[in-house]
C-alpha positions as CSV (number, residue, x, y, z in Angstrom):
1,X,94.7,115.1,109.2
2,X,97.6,116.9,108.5
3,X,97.5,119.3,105.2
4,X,101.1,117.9,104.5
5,X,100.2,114.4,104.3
6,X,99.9,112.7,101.0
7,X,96.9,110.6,99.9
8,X,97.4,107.5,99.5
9,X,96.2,105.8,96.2
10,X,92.9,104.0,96.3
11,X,92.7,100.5,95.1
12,X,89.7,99.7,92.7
13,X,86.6,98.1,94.8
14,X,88.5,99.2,98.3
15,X,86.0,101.2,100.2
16,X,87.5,104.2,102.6
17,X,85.8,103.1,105.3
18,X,87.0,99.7,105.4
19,X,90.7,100.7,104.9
20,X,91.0,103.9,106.7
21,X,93.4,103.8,109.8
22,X,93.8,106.8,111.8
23,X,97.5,108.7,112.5
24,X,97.3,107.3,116.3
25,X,97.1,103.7,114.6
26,X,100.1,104.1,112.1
27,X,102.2,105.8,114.5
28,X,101.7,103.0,116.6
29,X,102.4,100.5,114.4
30,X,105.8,102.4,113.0
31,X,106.8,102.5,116.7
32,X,106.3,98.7,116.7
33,X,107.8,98.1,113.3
34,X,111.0,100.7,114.7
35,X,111.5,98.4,117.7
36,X,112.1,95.4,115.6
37,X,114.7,96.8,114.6
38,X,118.4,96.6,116.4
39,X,119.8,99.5,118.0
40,X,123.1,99.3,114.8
41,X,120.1,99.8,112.1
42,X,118.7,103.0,113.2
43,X,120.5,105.7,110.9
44,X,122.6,108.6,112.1
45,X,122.1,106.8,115.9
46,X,118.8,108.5,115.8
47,X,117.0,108.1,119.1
48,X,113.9,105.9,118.8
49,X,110.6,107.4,118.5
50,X,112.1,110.7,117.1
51,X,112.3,109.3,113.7
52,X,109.9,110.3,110.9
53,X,108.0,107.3,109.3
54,X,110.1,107.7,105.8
55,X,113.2,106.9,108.2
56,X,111.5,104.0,109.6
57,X,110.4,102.2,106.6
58,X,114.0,103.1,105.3
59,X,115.7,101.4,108.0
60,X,113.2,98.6,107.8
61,X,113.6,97.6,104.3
62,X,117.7,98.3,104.5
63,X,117.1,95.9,107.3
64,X,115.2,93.0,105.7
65,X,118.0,93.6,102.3
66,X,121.1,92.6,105.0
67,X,118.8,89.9,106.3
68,X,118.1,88.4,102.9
69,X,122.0,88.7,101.9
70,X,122.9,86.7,105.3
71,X,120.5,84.4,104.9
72,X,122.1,83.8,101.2
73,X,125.6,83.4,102.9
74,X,124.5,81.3,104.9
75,X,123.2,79.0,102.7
76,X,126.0,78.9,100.8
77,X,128.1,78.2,104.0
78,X,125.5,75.3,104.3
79,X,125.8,73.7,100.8
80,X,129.7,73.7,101.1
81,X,129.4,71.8,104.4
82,X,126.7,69.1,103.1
83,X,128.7,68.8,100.1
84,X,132.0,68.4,102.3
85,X,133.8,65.4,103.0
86,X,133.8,66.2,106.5
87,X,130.1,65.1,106.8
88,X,128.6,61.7,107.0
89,X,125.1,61.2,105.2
90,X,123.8,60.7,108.9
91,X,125.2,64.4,110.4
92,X,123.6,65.4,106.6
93,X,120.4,63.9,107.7
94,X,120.4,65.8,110.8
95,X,121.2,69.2,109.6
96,X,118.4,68.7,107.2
97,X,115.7,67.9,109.6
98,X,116.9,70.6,111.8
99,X,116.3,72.9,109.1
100,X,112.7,71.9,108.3
């Protein structure tokens, strides 16, 4: 391991061994996490797989913020439609089901 990586904290009762994870593993999964990701996310227009893993859990968690604030809007868009004149209890009753 690299004498510039940090340690992680350990949790009380977690046992090294059954939560270590090598470098091959993480760098894996950050590749997976990066591709996930749409090409307009990625800061800078940084080439995937050159970014460091700080980057990629930036971009990830700017990600899922702009993800939660559409998915706001768009509920609110929703309510305004159900509560609309426009829509008969039955179109109502179908929008609902679709969105169970």
């Amino acid at each position: 391991m690299s004498s510039s990586r940090r340690s992680l904290p350990r949790r009380a009762g977690s046992s090294l061994s059954s939560r270590s994870i090598s470098e091959d593993q993480i760098s894996e999964l950050l590749s997976k996490l990066q591709a996930l990701l749409p090409e307009s996310q990625t800061r800078n227009g940084a080439h995937r797989g050159s970014a460091s893993a700080a980057r990629v859990l930036q971009d990830t968690c700017s990600y899922i913020r702009s993800l939660h604030q559409e998915v706001g809007n768009l509920s609110e868009t929703l309510t305004e439609l159900l509560s609309s004149a426009d829509v008969t209890s039955d179109q109502a009753a179908v929008i609902r089901s679709l969105l169970m």
